[in-house]
C-alpha positions in Angstrom: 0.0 0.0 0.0 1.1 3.5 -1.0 1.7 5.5 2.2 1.8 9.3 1.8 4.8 11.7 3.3 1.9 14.0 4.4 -0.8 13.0 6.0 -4.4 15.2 6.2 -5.3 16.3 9.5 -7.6 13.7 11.1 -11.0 15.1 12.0 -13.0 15.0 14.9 -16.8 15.5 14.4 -19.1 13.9 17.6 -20.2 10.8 15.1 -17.3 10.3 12.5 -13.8 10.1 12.2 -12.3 11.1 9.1 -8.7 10.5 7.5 -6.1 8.3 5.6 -6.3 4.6 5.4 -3.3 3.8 7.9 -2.7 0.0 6.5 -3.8 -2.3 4.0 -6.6 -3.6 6.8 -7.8 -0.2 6.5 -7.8 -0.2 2.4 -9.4 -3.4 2.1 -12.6 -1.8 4.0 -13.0 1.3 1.3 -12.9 -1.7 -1.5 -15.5 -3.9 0.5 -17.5 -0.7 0.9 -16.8 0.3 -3.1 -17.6 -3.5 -3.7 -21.0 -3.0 -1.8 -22.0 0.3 -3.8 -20.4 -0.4 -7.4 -21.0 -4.4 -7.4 -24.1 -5.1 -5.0 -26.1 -1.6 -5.2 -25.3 -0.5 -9.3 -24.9 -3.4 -11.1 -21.1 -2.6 -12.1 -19.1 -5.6 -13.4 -15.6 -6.4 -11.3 -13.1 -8.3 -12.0 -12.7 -8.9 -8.4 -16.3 -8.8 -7.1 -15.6 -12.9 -5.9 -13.4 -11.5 -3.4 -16.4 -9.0 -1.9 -13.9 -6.4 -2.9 -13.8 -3.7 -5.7 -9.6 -3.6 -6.5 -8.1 -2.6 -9.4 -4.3 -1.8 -10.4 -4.4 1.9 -9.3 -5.4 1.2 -5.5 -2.0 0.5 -4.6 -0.9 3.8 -5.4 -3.2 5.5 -4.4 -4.0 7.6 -0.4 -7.9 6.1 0.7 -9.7 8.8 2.5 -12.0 7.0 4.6 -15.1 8.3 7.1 -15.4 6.1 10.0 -18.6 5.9 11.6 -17.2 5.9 15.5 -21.0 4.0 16.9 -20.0 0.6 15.0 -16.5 1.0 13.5 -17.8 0.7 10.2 -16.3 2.5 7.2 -19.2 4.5 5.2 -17.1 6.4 3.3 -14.6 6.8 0.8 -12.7 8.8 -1.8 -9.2 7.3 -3.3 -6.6 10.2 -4.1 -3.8 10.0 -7.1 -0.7 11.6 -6.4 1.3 13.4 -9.5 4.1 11.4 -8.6 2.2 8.5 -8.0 0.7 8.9 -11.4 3.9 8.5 -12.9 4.4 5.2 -11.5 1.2 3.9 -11.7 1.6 4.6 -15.8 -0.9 7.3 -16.0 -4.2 8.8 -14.4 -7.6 6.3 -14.4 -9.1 9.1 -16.2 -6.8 8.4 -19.1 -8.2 5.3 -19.8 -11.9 7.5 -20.4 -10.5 10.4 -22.1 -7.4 12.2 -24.0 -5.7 13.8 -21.5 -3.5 14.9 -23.7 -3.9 19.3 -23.2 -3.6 18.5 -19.5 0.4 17.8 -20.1 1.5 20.7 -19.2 -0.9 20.6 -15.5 0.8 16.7 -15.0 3.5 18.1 -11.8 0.3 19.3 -9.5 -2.4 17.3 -10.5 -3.8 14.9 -8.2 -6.8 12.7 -9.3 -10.2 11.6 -7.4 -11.9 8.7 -7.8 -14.0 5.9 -6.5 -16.2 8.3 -4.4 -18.9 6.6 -2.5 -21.0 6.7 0.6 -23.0 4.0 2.3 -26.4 4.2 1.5 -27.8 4.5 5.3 -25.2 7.4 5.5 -26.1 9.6 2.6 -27.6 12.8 4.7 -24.9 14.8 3.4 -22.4 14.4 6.2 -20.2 12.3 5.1 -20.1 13.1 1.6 -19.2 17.2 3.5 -16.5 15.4 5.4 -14.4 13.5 2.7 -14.6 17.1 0.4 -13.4 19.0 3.8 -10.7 15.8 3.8 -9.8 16.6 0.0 -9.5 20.3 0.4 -6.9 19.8 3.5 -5.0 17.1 1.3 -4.9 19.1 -1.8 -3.7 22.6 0.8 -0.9 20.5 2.6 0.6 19.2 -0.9 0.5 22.5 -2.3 -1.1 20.5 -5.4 -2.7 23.1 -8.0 -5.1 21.1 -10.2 -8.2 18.6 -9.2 -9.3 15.9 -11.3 -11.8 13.4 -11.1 -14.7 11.3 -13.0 -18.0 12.3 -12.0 -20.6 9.4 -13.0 -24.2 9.2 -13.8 -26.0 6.2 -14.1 -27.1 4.8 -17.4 -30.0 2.9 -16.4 -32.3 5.1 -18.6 -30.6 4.3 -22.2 -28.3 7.8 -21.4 -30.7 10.6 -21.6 -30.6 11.2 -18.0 -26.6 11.4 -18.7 -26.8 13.8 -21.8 -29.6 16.1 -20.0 -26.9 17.0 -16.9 -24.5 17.4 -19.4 -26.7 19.7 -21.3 -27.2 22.0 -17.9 -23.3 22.0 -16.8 -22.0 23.2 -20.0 -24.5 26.2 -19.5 -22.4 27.9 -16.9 -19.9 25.2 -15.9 -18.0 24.0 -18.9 -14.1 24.3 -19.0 -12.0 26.8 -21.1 -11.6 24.9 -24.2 -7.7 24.7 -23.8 -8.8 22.4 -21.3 -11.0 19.8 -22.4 -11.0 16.1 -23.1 -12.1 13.9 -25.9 -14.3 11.0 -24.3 -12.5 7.6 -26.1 -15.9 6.0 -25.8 -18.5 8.8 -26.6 -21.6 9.1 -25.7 -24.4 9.6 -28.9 -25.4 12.6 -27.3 -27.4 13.9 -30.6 -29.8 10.8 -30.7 -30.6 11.5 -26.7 -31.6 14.8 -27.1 -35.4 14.1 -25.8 -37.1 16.5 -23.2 -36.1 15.0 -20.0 -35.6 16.7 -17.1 -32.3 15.2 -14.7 -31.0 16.7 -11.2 -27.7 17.2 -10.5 -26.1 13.9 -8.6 -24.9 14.5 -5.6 -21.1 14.7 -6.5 -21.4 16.9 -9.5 -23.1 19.1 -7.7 -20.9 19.2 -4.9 -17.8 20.1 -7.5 -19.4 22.7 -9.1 -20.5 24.5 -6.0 -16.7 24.2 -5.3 -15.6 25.9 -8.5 -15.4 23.2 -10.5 -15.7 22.6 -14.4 -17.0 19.6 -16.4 -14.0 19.3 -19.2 -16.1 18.1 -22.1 -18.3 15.4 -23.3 -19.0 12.2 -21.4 -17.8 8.7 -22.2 -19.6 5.4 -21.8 -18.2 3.3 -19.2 -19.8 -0.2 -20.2 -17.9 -2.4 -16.9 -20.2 0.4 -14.0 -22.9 1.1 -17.1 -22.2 5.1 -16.4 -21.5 7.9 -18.3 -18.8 9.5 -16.7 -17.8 13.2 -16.7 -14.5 14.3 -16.2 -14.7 17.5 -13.6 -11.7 19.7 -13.1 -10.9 22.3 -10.4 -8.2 24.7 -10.3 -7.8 25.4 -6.9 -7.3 29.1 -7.4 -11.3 28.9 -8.4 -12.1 27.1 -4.8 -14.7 28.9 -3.6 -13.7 29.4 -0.4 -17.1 30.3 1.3 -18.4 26.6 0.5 -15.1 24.7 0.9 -15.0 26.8 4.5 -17.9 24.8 5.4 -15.8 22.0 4.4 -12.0 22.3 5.8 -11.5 21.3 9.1 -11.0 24.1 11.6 
């Protein structure tokens, strides 16, 4: 397990506990959890799913946020956090094998990438999903790392045009210089799912864009979780630092 030289600040909140994963017994929790969500809850197809587990090659590199719920011990949360240096050695950024990353070259030295976000379902008040963002803003703030990037997914359980509909509404005020966008490698037909459908913002997308966030293009299918995925950026000099106060520990 990839251990980080600096560590977030652990959080104290009266219910949860919030922080890095401290040892593989600690990892292997977030991937049961990710296993219950992606495998048991959406459907998504894993290679290790026999194991009760979701792991793929980039967990070893990666920091695990967890939320610990401090009644039963049980982890109900959990965001997984590439490193630019562990990006190198991991071959690349998950992201990469979605989109063309290739005008984000230059960003490579201080960008970290998100991913694997998810939140029990008893636990989904908003809580937890405020404590692992206040856990990512610290992380990002103690590296000094300048760039934010991560898949944002929405389910494709209606054929897409859900999908294609947020799209539609976050390119409206939210969509990226186009110096910094990204070609999906397995596009969405977004012109033949064009009907009159009206979608809410999930959770997470709506959660980066009150951040500062911007959605960096098109979406691309991914046919293993059945979700077309978004890929969100956020400078941090765009933070906006009356929601992400709420956020950060004190």
């Amino acid at each position: 397990m990839h251990k980080s030289t600096a560590r977030i600040r652990q959080q104290n909140h009266s219910r949860f506990w919030v922080g890095l994963a401290l040892d593989d017994i600690e990892v292997a929790e977030a991937q049961h959890l990710r296993h219950r969500v992606f495998a048991e809850e959406m459907g998504a197809r894993l290679p290790t799913a026999h194991l009760g587990l979701d792991v793929d090659h980039f967990d070893a590199f990666c920091d695990h946020l967890i939320v610990r719920d401090r009644e039963n011990g049980a982890v109900v949360g959990t965001y997984r956090i590439l490193s630019p240096s562990q990006a190198r050695k991991a071959g690349g950024y998950y992201s990469e094998q979605e989109f063309d990353l290739g005008r984000f070259q230059h960003l490579r030295p201080s960008m970290a990438e998100l991913g694997r976000s998810c939140v029990h379902p008893d636990y989904r008040s908003g809580a937890v999903i405020a404590l692992l963002w206040g856990g990512l803003a610290d992380y990002m703030t103690r590296h000094g790392y300048d760039h934010m990037i991560g898949c944002a997914s929405v389910p494709m359980t209606d054929g897409g045009y859900a999908a294609a509909r947020v799209y539609e509404k976050l390119i409206e005020k939210y969509h990226s210089p186009i110096e910094w966008r990204a070609s999906p490698r397995n596009r969405l037909p977004l012109e033949s799912l064009s009907a009159h459908v009206d979608a809410l913002l999930p959770p997470l997308i709506k959660a980066y864009v009150r951040l500062g966030a911007w959605v960096c293009g098109e979406p691309s299918w991914d046919p293993d979780f059945n979700t077309a995925d978004l890929l969100m950026m956020l400078p941090m000099e765009r933070l906006n630092t009356a929601y992400a106060r709420r956020l950060l520990p004190s």
